[in-house]
MDTraj code that builds the backbone (N, CA, C; nanometers):
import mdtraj as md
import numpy as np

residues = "UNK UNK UNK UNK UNK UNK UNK UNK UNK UNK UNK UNK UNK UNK UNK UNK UNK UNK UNK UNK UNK UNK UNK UNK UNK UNK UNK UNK UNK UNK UNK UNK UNK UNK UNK UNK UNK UNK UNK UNK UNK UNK UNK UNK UNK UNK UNK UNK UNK UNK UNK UNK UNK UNK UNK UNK UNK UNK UNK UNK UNK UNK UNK UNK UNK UNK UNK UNK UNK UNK UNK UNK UNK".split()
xyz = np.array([
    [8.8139, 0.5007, -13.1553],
    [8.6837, 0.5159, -13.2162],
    [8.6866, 0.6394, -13.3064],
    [8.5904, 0.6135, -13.4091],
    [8.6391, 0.7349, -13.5083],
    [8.4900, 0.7792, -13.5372],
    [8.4706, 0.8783, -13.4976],
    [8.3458, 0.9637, -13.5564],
    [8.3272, 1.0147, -13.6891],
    [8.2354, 0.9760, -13.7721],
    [8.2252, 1.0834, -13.8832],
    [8.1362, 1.2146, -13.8630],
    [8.2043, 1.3210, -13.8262],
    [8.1721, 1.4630, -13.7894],
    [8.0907, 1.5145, -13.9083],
    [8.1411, 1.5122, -14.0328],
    [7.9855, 1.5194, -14.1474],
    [7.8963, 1.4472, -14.1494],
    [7.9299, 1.3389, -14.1479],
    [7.7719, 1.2372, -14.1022],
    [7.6827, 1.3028, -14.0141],
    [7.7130, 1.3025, -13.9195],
    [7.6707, 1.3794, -13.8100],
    [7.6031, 1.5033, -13.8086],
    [7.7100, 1.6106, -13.8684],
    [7.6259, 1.7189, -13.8879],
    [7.5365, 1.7500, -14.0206],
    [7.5501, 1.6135, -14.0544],
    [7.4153, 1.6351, -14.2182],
    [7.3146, 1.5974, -14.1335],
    [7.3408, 1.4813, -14.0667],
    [7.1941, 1.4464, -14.0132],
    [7.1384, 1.5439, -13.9169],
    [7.1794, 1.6355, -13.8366],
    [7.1483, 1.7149, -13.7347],
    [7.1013, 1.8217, -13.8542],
    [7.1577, 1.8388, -13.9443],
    [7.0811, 1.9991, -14.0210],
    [6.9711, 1.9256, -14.0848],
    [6.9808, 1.8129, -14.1541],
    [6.8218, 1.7614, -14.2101],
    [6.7115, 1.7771, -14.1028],
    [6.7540, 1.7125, -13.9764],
    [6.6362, 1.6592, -13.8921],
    [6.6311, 1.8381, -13.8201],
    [6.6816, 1.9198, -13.8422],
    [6.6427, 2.0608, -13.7546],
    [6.5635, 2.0930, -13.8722],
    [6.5822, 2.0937, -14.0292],
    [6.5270, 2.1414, -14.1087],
    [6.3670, 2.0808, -14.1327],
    [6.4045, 1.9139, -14.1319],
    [6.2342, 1.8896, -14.1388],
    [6.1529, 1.9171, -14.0421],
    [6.2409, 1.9491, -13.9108],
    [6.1132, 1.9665, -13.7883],
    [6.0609, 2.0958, -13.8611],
    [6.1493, 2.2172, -13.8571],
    [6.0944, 2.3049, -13.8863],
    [6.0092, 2.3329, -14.0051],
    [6.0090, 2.2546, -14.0993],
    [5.9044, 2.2701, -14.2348],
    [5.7739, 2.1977, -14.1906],
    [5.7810, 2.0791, -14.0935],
    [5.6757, 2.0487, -14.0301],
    [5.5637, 2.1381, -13.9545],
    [5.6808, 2.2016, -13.8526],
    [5.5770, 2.2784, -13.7709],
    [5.5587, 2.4288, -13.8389],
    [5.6089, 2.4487, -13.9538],
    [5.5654, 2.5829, -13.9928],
    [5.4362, 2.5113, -14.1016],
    [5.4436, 2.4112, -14.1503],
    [5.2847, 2.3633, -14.2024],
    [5.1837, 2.3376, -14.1232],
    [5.2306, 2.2798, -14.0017],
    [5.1153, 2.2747, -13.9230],
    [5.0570, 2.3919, -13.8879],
    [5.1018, 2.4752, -13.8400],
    [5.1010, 2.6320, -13.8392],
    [4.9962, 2.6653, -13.9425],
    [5.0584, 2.6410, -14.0458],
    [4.9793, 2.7232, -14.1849],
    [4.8115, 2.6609, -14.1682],
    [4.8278, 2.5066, -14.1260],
    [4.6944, 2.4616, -14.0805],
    [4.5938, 2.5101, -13.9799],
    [4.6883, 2.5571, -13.8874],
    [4.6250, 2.6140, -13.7732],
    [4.5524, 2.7495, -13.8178],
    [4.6376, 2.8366, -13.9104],
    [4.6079, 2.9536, -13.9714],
    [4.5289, 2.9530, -13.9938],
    [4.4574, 2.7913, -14.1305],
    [4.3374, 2.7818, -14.1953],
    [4.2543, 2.7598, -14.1390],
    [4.2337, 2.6907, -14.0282],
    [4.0882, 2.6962, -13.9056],
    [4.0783, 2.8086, -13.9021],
    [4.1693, 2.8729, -13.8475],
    [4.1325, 3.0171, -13.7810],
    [4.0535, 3.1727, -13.8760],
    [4.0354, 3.1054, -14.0152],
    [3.9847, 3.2067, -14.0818],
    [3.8521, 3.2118, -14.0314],
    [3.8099, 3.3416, -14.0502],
    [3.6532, 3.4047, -13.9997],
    [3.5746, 3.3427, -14.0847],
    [3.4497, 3.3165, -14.0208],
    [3.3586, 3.2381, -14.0757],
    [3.2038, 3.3219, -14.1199],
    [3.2502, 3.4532, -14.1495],
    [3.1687, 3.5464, -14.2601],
    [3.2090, 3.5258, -14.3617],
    [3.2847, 3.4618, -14.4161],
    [3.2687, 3.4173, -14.6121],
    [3.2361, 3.3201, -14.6225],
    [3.2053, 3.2893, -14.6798],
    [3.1895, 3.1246, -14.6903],
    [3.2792, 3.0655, -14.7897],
    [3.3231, 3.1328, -14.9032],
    [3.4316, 3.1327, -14.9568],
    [3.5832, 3.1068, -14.8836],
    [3.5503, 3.2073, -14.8113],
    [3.7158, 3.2055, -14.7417],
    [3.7453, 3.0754, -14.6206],
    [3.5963, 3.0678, -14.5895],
    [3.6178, 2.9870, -14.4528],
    [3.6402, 2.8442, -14.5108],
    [3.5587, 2.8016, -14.6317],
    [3.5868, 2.6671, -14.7448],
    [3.7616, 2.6821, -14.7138],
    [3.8232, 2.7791, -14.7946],
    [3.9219, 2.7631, -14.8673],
    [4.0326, 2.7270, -14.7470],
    [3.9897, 2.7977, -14.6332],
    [4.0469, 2.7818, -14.5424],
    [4.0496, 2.6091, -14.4790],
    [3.9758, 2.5672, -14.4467],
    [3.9044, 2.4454, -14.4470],
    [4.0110, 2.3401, -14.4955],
    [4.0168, 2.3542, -14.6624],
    [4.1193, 2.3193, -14.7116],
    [4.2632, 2.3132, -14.7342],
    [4.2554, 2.4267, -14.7159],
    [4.4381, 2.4635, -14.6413],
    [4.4700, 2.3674, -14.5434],
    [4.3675, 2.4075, -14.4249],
    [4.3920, 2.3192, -14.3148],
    [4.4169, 2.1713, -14.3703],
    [4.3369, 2.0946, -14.4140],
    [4.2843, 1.9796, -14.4769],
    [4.4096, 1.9441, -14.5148],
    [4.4543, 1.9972, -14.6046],
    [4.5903, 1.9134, -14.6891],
    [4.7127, 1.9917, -14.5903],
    [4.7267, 2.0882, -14.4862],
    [4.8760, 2.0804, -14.3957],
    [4.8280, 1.9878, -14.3339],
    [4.7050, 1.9405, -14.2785],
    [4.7134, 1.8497, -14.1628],
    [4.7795, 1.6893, -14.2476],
    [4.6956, 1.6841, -14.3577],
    [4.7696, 1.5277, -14.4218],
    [4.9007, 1.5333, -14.4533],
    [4.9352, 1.6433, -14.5007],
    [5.0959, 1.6725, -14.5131],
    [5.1580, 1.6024, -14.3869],
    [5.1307, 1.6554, -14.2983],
    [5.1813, 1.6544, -14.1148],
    [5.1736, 1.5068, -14.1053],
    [5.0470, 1.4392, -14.1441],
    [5.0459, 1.3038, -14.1032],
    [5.1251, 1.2066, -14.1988],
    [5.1561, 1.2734, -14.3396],
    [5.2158, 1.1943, -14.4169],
    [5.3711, 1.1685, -14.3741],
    [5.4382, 1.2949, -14.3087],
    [5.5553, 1.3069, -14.2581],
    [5.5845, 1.1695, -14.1268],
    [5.5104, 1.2128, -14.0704],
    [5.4403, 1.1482, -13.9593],
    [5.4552, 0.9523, -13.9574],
    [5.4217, 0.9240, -14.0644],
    [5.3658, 0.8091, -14.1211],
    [5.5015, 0.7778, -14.1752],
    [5.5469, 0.8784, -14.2734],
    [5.6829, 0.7611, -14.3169],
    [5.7816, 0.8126, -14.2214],
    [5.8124, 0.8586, -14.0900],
    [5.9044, 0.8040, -14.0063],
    [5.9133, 0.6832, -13.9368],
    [5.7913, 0.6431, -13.9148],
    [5.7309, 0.5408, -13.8407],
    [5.7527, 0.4596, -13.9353],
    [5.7533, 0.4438, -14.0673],
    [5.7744, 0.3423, -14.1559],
    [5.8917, 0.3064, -14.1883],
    [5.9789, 0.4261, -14.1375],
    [6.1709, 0.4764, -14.1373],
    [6.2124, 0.3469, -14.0156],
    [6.1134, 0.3658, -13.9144],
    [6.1469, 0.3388, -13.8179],
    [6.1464, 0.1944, -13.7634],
    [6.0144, 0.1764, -13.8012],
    [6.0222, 0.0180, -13.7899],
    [6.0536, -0.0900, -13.8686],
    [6.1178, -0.2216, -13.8428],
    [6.1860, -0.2829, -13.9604],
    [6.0578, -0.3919, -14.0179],
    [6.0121, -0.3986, -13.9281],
    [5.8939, -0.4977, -14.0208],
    [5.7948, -0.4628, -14.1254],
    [5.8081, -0.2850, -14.1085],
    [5.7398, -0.2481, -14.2730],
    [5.8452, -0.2735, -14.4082],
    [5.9633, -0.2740, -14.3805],
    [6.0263, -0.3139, -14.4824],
    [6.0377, -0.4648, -14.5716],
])
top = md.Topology()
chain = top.add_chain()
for i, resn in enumerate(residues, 1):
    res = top.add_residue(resn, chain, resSeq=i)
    for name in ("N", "CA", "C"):
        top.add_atom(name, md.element.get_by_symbol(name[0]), res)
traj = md.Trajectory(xyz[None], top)
């Protein structure tokens, strides 16, 4: 049996790399709730931050599941 050892380790550095760009956006989302809600400016903008990491997150989310199953293809 013959392993391809680069195969392998491309796919292990992609999939360590997207987890981590994932959960450092979700993060950034979490950040944006968490702004204080004495501006109203800031707490909007925040709002929105959140708003588009969270769809980011779900967009990721969405095309694995679409990676994943063969009947979306």
């Amino acid at each position: 049996m013959h392993l391809d050892w680069n195969a392998l380790g491309q796919v292990a550095a992609v999939s360590v790399g997207a987890t981590v760009a994932v959960v450092v956006v979700f993060a950034l989302g979490v950040l944006g709730l968490a702004r204080p809600e004495d501006n109203r400016a800031r707490h909007a903008l925040g709002l929105t931050q959140a708003t588009l990491c969270f769809l980011a997150c779900a967009a990721v989310v969405a095309y694995g599941i679409y990676l994943i199953v063969p009947q979306f293809h």
